[in-house]
C-alpha angles and dihedrals in degrees: 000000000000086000096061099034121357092190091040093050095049087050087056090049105048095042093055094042078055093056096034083061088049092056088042089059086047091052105037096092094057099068106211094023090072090061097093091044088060083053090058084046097055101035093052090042083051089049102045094053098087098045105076096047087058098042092051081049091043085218123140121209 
C-alpha cells in the first residue's frame, strides 16, 4: 500500500490497528477466542514499520 499512497497507507493502518484494538477489547474476555485477534495485531504493527521511515525521507520504493 506504501507504494501507491505512503499517508494514505499510514491512515489505513492506523485506523484498522484501532479497531483491531477495539476487537481485541471485545475478545479479551473470551480467552482463546482473542487469539486471532493477536494475530491482526501483529500482522498490522509488522506492516506499518516501514512506512514512517519512507514518508520522513519522502522516497518511494
Amino acid at each position: 500500500m506504501a507504494d501507491w499512497s505512503i499517508f494514505r497507507s499510514l491512515l489505513i493502518g492506523a485506523v484498522g490497528m484501532g479497531a483491531t484494538l477495539m476487537l481485541f477489547w471485545l475478545t479479551a474476555p473470551g480467552g482463546w477466542l482473542a487469539l486471532p485477534v493477536v494475530f491482526l495485531i501483529t500482522a498490522l504493527g509488522s506492516g506499518a514499520r516501514g512506512q514512517p521511515a519512507a514518508a520522513v525521507d519522502g522516497r518511494r520504493r
